[in-house]
C-alpha positions in Angstrom: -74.6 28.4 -14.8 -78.3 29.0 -14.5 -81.1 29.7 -17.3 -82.5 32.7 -16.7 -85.7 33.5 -19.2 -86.6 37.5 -19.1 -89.5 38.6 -21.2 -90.6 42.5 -22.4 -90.0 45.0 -24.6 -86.9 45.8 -26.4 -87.1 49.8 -27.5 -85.1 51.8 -29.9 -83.7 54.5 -28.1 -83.2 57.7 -30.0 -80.7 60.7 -27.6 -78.6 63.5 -28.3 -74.8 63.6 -28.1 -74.0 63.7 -24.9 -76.1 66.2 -22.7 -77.5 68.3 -25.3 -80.6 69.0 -25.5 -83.3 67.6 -28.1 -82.3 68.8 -31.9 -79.5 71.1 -29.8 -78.0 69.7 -32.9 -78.9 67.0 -36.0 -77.6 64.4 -34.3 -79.2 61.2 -32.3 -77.7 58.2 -30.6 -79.6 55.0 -32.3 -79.5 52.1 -29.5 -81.4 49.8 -28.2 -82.7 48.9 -24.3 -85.7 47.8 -22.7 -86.2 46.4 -18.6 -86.2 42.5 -19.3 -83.6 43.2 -22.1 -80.8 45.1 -20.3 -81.5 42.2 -17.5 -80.7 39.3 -19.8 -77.6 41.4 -21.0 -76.5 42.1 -17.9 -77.2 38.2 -17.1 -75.4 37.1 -20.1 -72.3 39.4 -19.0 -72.0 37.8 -15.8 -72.1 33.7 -17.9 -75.4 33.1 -17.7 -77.6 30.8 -20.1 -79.6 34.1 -20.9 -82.9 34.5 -23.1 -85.0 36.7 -24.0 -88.3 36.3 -24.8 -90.7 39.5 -27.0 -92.5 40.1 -30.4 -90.7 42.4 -32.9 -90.9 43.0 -36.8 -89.2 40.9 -39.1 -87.9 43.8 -40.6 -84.6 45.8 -40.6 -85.0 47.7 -37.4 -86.5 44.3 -35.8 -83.6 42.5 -37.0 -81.2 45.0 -35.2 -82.9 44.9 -31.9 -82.0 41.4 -31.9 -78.6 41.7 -33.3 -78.0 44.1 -30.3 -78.6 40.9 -28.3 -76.7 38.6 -30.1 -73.7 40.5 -29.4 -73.7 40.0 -25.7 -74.7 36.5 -26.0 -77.8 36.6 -25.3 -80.4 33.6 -26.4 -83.1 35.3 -29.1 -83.9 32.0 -30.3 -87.4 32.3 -28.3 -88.2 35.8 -30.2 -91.5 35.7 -32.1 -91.5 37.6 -35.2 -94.1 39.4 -36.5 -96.1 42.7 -36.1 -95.0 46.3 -37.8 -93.1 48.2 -35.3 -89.9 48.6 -32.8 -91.0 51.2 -30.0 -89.2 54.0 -29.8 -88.0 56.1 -26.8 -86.2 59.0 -27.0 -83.9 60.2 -24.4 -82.5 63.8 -23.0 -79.7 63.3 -20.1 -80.1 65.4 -17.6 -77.0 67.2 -16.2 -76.5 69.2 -13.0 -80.3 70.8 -11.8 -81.7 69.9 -15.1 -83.8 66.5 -15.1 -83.7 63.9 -17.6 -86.4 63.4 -20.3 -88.1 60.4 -21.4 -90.6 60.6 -24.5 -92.1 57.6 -25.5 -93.4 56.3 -28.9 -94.3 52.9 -28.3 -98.1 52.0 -29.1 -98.6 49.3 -31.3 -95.1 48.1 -31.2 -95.4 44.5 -32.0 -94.7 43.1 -28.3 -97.9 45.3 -27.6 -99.9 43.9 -30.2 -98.8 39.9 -29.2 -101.5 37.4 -28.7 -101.2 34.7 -26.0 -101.1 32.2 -28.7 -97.5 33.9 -29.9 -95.4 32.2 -27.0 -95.1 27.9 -25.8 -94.2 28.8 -22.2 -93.7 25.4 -22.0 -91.1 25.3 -24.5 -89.8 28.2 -23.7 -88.8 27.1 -20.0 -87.3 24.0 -20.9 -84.3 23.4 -18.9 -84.8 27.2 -17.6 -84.4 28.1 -13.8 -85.1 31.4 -13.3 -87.9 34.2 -15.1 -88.1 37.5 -14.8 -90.7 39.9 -16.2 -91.0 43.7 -15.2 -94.3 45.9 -14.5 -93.9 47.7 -17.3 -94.7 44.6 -19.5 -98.1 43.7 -18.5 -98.9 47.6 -18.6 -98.3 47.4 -21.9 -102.3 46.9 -23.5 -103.8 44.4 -25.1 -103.0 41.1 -24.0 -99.7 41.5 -22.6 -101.1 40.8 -18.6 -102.5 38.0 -19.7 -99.4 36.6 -21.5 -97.3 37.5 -18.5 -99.7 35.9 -16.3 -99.8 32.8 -19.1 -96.2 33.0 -18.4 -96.0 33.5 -14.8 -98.5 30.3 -14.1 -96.3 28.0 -15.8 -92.9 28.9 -14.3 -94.7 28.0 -11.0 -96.3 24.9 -12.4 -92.9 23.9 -13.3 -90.6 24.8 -10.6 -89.4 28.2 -12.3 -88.4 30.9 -9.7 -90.2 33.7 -10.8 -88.6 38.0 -10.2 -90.9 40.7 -10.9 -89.4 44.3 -10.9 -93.0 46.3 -10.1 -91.5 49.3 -12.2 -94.7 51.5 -11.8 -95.2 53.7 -14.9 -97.8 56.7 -14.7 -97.9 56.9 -18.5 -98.9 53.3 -18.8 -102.0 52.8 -16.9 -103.1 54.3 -13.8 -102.6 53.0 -10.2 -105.5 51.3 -9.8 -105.0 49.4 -13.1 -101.7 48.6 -11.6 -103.3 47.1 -8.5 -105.5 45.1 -9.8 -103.3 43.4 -12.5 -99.9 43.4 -10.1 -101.9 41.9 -7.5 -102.9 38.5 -9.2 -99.4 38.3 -10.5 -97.4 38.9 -7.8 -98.9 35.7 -6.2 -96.7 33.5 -8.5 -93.7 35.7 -7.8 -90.9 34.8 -5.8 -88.6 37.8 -5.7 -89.9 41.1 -6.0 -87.6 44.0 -7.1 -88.9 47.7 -6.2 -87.7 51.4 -6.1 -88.9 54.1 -3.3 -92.6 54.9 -4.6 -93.6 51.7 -6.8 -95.1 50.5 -3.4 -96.8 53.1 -2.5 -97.7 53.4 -6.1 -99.0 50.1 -6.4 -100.5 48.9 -3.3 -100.8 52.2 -0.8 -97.8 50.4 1.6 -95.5 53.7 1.9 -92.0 54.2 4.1 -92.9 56.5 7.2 -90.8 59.8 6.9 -89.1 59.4 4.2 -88.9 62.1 1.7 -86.3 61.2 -1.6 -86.9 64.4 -3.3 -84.9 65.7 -0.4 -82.7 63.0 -0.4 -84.3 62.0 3.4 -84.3 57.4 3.4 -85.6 56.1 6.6 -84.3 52.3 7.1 -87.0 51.3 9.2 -89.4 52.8 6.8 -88.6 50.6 4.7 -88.3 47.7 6.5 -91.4 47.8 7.1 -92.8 47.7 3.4 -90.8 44.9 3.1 -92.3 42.8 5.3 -96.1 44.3 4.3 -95.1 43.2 0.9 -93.6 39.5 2.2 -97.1 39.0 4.4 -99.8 40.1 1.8 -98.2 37.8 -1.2 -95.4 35.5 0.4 -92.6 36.4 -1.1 -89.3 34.7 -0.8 -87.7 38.0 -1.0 -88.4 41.8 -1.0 -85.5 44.2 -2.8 -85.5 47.8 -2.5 -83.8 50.1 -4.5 -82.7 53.2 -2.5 -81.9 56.4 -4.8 -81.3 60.0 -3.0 -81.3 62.4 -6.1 -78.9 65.3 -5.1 -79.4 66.5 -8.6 -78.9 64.8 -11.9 -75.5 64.3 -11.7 -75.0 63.1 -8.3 -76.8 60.8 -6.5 -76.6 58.5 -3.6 -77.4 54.7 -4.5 -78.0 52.0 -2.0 -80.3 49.3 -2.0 -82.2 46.8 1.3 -82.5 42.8 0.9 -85.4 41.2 3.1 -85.3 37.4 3.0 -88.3 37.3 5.6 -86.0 36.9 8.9 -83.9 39.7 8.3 -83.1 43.4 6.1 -79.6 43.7 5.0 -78.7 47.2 3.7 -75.7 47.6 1.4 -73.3 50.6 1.8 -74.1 54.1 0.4 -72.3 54.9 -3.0 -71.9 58.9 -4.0 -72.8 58.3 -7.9 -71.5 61.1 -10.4 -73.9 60.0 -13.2 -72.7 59.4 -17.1 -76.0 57.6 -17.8 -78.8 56.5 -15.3 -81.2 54.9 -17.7 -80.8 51.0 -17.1 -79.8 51.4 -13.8 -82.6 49.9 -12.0 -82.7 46.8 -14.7 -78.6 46.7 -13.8 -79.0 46.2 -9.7 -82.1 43.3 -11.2 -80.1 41.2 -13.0 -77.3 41.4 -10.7 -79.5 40.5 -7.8 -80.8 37.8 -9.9 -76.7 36.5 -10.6 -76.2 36.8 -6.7 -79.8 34.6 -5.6 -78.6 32.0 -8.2 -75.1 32.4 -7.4 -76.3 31.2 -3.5 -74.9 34.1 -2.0 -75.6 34.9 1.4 -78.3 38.2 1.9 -76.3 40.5 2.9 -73.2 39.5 -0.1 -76.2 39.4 -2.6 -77.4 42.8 -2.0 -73.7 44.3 -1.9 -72.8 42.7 -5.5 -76.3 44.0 -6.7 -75.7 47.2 -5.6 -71.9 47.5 -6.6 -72.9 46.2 -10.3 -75.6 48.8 -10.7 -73.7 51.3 -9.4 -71.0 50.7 -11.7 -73.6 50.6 -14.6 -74.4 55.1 -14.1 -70.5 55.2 -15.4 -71.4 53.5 -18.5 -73.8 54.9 -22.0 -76.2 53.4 -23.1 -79.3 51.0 -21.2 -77.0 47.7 -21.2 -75.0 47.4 -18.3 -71.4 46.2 -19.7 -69.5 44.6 -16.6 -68.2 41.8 -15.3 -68.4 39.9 -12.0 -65.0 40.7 -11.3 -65.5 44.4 -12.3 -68.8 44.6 -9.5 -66.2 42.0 -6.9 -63.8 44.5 -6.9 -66.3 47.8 -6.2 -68.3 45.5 -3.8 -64.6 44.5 -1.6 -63.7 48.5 -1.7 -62.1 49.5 -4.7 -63.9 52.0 -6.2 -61.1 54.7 -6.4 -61.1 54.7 -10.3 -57.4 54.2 -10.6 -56.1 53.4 -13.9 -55.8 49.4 -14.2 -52.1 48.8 -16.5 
């Protein structure tokens, strides 16, 4: 199986039982989750040669995050250790008409506070031949753009295909800051991974009538970003995540594949949500297993789409199923019958 290198920030995520609310009672969920880390989990699920690459604390809480790795089988041997802190998030479900809340306590995590010096790209992509990195990485501060770009120069120079998942976060950095940094990076990437708004977010290319507060996708909307994105930078590929939000609980998931010469949409799935956090970094991963797998465009985008769909059944941000599991959903099994 392919090496797949990820690199970001793994977060302790902090939530309520179930879908209470914050301090509803004294209780909180301690796990752990991060973009590039629920990829390589979700990589190392499917039999990949998965690692993952960040900065954390040699402490207790440090040693955790990676332990939480481990378990899946995922590579940590390419972890730097140092700085003081694990960023934390913490996490309300949402349920019914009720959104979902993020809060974030992540500045001067250790990943954030990395120097260039901290990571041999080199070694680090020996034998490796696939990296992905996510926007939120490089939005990070200090010099976290210019390790991933560091990082991102090297895969190229040594015939590493190279996914970016833009991930645009408001909280982060603003849109122009996004520009200008995504725009020199995107030129070493490959495959780029996106949602709805991150490119109209990013780079002012938007989907004509389209409206996914209302749940209103147009196809050829978003076609057409595609190909905008595949002419400015040259990428391989262009995939696009497409979520209708009916509320918090149910959603419509589907996803496009452009490979330059054609758009492939998968088929619809009606979600009735346990846990969307991850899911994005789910349909990533298993795009990433279907590219390396050599599966055709449209196959690839129905087994990326199946696996992350699969992944709003499950708590927690690590994705925890199979090939066979996503197969099955992908061929038209999704009826949830017991399996004896």
């Amino acid at each position: 199986m392919p090496k797949i290198v990820t690199f970001g920030e793994i977060m302790l995520r902090l939530a309520p039982d179930g879908y209470y609310r914050f301090f509803q009672n004294d209780v909180m969920q301690a796990t752990f989750g991060g973009g590039e880390a629920n990829v390589a989990v979700s990589l190392a699920n499917f039999g990949h040669e998965s690692v993952f690459v960040t900065k954390l604390p040699e402490h207790a809480i440090g040693q955790a995050a990676v332990n939480s790795l481990r378990y899946f089988g995922v590579d940590t041997t390419k972890i730097t250790r140092g700085g003081d802190r694990v960023g934390i998030y913490f996490l309300e479900k949402g349920a019914s008409q009720r959104g979902s809340l993020c809060i974030y306590d992540r500045a001067h995590s250790a990943i954030a506070e990395a120097k260039q010096s901290d990571f041999d790209w080199r070694r680090i992509f020996s034998g490796a031949d696939w990296f992905h990195f996510t926007g939120i990485t490089p939005a990070l501060g200090g010099n976290t753009a210019k390790i991933c770009l560091d990082a991102c120069e090297t895969a190229r120079e040594m015939g590493v295909k190279v996914s970016c998942d833009l991930n645009f976060r408001s909280k982060l950095w603003t849109r122009a800051e996004a520009r200008g940094v995504m725009t020199e990076l995107c030129r070493h990437v490959d495959v780029c991974i996106l949602n709805e708004e991150d490119a109209k977010d990013i780079f002012g290319i938007e989907a004509n009538q389209t409206d996914i507060t209302a749940g209103k996708l147009n196809h050829a909307g978003y076609e057409y970003v595609a190909r905008q994105l595949i002419e400015k930078f040259g990428f391989e590929k262009v995939a696009i995540t497409l979520r209708s939000s009916i509320s918090a609980s149910d959603n419509d998931w589907a996803a496009m594949l452009c490979d330059g010469e054609r758009c492939c949409f998968s088929k619809t799935y009606h979600l009735r949500i346990v846990d969307r956090v991850g899911g994005g970094d789910s349909f990533g991963g298993a795009l990433i297993h279907a590219l390396t797998s050599h599966m055709p465009t449209d196959k690839a985008i129905e087994f990326a789409v199946a696996a992350s769909a699969l992944k709003h059944s499950i708590e927690g941000d690590y994705n925890r199923v199979t090939v066979a599991e996503a197969e099955k959903l992908m061929n038209g099994d999704g009826s949830g019958r017991v399996q004896r």
